[in-house]
ZAMARGU-4260 file (C-alpha; in steps of 0.2 Angstrom, whole numbers, plus 5000, padded with zeros to 4 digits):
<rodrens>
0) 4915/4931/4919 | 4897/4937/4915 | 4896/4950/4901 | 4880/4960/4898 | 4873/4968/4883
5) 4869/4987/4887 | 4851/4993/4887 | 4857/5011/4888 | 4860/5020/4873 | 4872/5031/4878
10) 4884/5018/4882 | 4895/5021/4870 | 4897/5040/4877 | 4901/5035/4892 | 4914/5023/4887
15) 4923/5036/4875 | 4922/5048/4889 | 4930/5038/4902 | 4924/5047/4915 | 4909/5057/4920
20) 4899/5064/4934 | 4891/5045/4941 | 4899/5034/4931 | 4917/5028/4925 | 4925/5015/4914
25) 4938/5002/4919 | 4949/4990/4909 | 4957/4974/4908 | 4951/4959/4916 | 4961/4958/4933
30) 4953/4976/4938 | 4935/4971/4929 | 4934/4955/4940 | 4941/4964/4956 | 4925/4978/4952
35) 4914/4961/4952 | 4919/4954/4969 | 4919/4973/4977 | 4903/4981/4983 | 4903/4993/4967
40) 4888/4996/4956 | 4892/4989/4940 | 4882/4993/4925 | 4889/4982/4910 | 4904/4972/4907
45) 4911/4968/4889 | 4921/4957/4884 | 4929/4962/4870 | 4927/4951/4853 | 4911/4946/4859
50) 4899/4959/4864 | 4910/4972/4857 | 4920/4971/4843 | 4938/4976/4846 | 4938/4987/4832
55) 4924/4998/4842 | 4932/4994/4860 | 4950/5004/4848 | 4939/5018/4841 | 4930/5022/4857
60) 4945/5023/4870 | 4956/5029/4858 | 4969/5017/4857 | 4971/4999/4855 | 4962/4990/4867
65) 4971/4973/4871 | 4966/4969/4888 | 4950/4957/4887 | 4936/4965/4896 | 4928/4984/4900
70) 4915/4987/4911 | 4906/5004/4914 | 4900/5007/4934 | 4894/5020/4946 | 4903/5030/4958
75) 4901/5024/4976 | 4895/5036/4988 | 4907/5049/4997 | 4919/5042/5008 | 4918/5050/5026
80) 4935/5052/5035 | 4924/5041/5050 | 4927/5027/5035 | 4944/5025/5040 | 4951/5008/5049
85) 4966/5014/5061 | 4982/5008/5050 | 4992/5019/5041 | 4984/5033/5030 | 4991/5043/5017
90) 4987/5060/5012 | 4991/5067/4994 | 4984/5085/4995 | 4991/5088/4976 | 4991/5076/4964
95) 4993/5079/4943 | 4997/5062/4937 | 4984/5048/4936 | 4997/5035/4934 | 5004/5040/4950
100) 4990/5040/4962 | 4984/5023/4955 | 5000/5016/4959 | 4999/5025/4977 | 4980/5017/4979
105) 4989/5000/4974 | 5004/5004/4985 | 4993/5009/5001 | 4981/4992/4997 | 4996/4979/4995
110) 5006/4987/5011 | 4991/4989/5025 | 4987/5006/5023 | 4967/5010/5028 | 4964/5022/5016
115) 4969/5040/5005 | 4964/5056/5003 | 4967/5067/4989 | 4964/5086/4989 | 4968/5095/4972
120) 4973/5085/4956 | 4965/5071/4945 | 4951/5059/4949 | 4951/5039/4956 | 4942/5036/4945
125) 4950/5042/4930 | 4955/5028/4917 | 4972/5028/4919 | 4973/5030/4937 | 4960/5014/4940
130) 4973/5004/4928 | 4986/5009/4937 | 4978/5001/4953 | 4976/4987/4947 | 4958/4987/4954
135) 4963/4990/4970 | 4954/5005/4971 | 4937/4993/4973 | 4946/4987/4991 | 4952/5004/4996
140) 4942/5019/5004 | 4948/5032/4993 | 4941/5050/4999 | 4943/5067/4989 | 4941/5080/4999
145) 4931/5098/4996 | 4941/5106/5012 | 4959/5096/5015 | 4962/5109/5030 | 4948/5106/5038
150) 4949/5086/5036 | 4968/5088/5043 | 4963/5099/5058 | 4951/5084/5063 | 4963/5068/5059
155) 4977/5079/5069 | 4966/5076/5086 | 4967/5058/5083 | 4980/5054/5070 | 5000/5059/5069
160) 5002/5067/5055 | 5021/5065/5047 | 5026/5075/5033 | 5039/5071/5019 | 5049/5088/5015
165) 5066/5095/5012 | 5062/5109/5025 | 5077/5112/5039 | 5063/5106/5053 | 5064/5090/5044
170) 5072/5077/5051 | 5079/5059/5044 | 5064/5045/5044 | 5076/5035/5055 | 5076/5048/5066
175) 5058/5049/5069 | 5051/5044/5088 | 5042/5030/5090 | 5021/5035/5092 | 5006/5029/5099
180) 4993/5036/5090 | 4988/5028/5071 | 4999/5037/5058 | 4994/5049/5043 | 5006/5052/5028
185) 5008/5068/5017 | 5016/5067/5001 | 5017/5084/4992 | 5020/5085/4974 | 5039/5081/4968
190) 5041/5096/4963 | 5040/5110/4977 | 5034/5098/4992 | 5018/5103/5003 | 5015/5121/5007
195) 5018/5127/5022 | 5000/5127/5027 | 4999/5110/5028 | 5018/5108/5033 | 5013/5119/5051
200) 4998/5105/5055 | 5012/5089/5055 | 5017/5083/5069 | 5031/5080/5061 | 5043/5081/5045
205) 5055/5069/5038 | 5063/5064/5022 | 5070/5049/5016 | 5092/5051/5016 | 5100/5048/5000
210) 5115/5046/4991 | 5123/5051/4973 | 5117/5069/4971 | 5098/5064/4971 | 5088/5071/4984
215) 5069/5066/4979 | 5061/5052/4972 | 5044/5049/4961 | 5031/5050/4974 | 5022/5034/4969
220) 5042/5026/4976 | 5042/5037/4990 | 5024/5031/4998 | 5030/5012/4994 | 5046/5016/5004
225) 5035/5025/5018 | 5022/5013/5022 | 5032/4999/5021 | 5044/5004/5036 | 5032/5015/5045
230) 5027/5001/5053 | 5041/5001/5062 | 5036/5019/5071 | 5018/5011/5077 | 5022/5006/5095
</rodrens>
């Protein structure tokens, strides 16, 4: 892998900030090489002990850095809902945890998803949220949204859109009808679901039957469960 010695002097700002306006960091060698093979602007790779000690790597991120490589790129241009291909897309309109939308852009990538789009929350690109892709973000058109409603007003011309709630309208995933139209998944957060907004643009609401007392799952589980057998409702 070919590492570069930085020209910019603030490159040690940018790698203690993690993420800024253009530019973010990623880490570890399996995401740094999938940056490498994607379309994305890259700026500088390091790998660490060679062109940056791992003493600095440590003092700069804030922890102790163990995975091999960094590399500092630019954020790619907006992604239009147009960018879409037809598979299943999934639709996180509140999202806190980086950890857990990482895993979902990792989820959506390794299942055949086309792509997801995040209204409120944390970043893509944040740190955390890139290592929990494990670079798959770099194969993925990830879109964050300025007006969810109005992007789900559009995509409910063309798209079905399913719902995950624990609403009474909500119906068993099994139970679902078959459609014919490429399908768009909503995952609220854990915690109180979508709102009702958004529940009243589905064309439909479903859950996931349990047993034992538990009657939700983390959502990064939930959209792995979800995009695997919603294949089976694409007639």
């Amino acid at each position: 892998m070919k590492t570069t010695v930085p020209e910019a002097s603030n490159w040690r700002e940018l790698l203690a900030q993690r993420e800024g306006p253009e530019h973010f960091v990623i880490e570890g060698q399996i995401a740094v090489q999938r940056l490498l093979d994607s379309d994305y602007e890259v700026e500088h790779v390091f790998k660490v002990g060679e062109n940056l000690s791992r003493e600095e790597a440590s003092s700069l991120l804030g922890y102790q850095f163990h995975r091999g490589y960094l590399a500092i790129a630019r954020k790619p241009q907006a992604v239009e809902l147009s960018d879409f291909s037809s598979g299943p897309l999934v639709i996180l309109p509140e999202i806190a945890d980086p950890g857990n939308l990482g895993t979902i852009i990792r989820n959506t990538t390794a299942l055949g998803g086309s792509g997801v789009i995040i209204g409120k929350g944390c970043s893509p690109f944040n740190a955390k949220a890139v290592r929990a892709s494990a670079g798959t973000l770099f194969k993925l058109p990830v879109r964050q949204s300025a007006d969810l409603l109005a992007d789900l007003q559009e995509l409910a011309n063309s798209r079905t859109l399913i719902g995950t709630s624990l609403s009474e309208q909500a119906v068993p995933f099994t139970n679902l009808p078959q459609v014919k139209k490429p399908c768009t998944l909503l995952f609220g957060p854990e915690d109180f679901g979508l709102s009702e907004e958004i529940e009243s643009l589905c064309h439909h609401l479903t859950y996931l039957p349990m047993t034992n007392e538990v009657n939700s799952l983390n959502v990064a589980a939930a959209s792995a469960i979800f995009l695997h057998r919603i294949q089976d409702l694409i007639s």
